[in-house]
GUTORFI-23695 format. One line per 10 residues: number of its first residue (from 1); for each residue x, y, z of C-alpha. Coordinates in steps of 0.2 Angstrom, whole numbers. Example, Ala and Ser with C-alpha at 12.3 -4.5 7.8 and 13.67 -1.06 7.14 Angstrom:
2
1> 62,-22,39 | 68,-5,36
//
This chain:
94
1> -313,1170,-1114 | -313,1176,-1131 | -310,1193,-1137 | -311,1204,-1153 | -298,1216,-1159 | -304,1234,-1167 | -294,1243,-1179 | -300,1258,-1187 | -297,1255,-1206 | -285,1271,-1209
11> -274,1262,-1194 | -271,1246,-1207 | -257,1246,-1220 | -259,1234,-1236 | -242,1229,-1240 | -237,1220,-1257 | -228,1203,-1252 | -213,1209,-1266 | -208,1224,-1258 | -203,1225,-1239
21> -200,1205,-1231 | -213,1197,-1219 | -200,1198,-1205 | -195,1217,-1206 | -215,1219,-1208 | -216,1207,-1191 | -202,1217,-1182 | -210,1234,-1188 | -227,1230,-1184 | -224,1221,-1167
31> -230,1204,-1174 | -247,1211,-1180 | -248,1205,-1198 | -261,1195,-1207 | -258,1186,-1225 | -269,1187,-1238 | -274,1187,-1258 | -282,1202,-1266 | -296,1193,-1275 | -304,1211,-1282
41> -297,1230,-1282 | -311,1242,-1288 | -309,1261,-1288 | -323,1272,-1283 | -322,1287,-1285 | -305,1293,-1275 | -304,1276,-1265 | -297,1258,-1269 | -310,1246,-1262 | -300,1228,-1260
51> -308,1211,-1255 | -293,1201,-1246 | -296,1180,-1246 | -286,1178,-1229 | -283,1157,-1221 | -295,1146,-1219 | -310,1155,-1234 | -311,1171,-1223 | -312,1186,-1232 | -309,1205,-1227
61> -313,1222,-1237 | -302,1236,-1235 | -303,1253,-1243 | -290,1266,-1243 | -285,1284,-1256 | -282,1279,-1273 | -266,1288,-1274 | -259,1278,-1257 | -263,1261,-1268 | -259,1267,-1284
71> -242,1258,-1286 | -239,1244,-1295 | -243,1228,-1288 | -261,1229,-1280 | -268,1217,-1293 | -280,1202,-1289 | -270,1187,-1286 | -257,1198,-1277 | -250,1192,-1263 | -251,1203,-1248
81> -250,1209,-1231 | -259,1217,-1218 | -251,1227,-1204 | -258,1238,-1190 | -246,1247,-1177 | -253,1240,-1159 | -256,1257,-1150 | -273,1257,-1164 | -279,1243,-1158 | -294,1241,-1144
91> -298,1222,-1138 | -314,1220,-1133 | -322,1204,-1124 | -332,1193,-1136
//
């Protein structure tokens, strides 16, 4: 059986990879961690719209507040990752 996994987008964390290690990341975030590029960062308005190459060509877009992404960092061609805590996450069948 396959399934899908539902996030809502203010559940998922973009982490630069220089800052907190991938391990504390999978210990924190119970294993649910997804690595990525950010190929573009655009800000619109009071949001930071980021495209994310992730494995194999696939691609996600994730927007979050300016002021949470302001740091330095959240370039294109930064390495990154994405966290969500499991209690915001619904599997649904495929």
């Amino acid at each position: 059986m396959k399934a899908k996994i539902v996030i809502p987008s203010e559940s998922l964390e973009i982490h630069v990879n220089q800052g907190v290690s991938r391990d504390e990341l999978l210990k924190r975030y119970e294993g649910n961690l997804l690595e990525g590029v950010i190929e573009r960062a655009d800000i619109v308005g009071h949001l930071v719209q980021f495209v994310i190459a992730l494995e194999e060509g696939k691609r996600v877009q994730l927007e979050g507040h300016v002021d949470k992404y302001r740091r330095a960092g959240f370039e294109p061609q930064a390495g990154v990752h994405i966290t969500w805590q499991p209690s915001h996450a619904t599997v649904i069948g495929a």
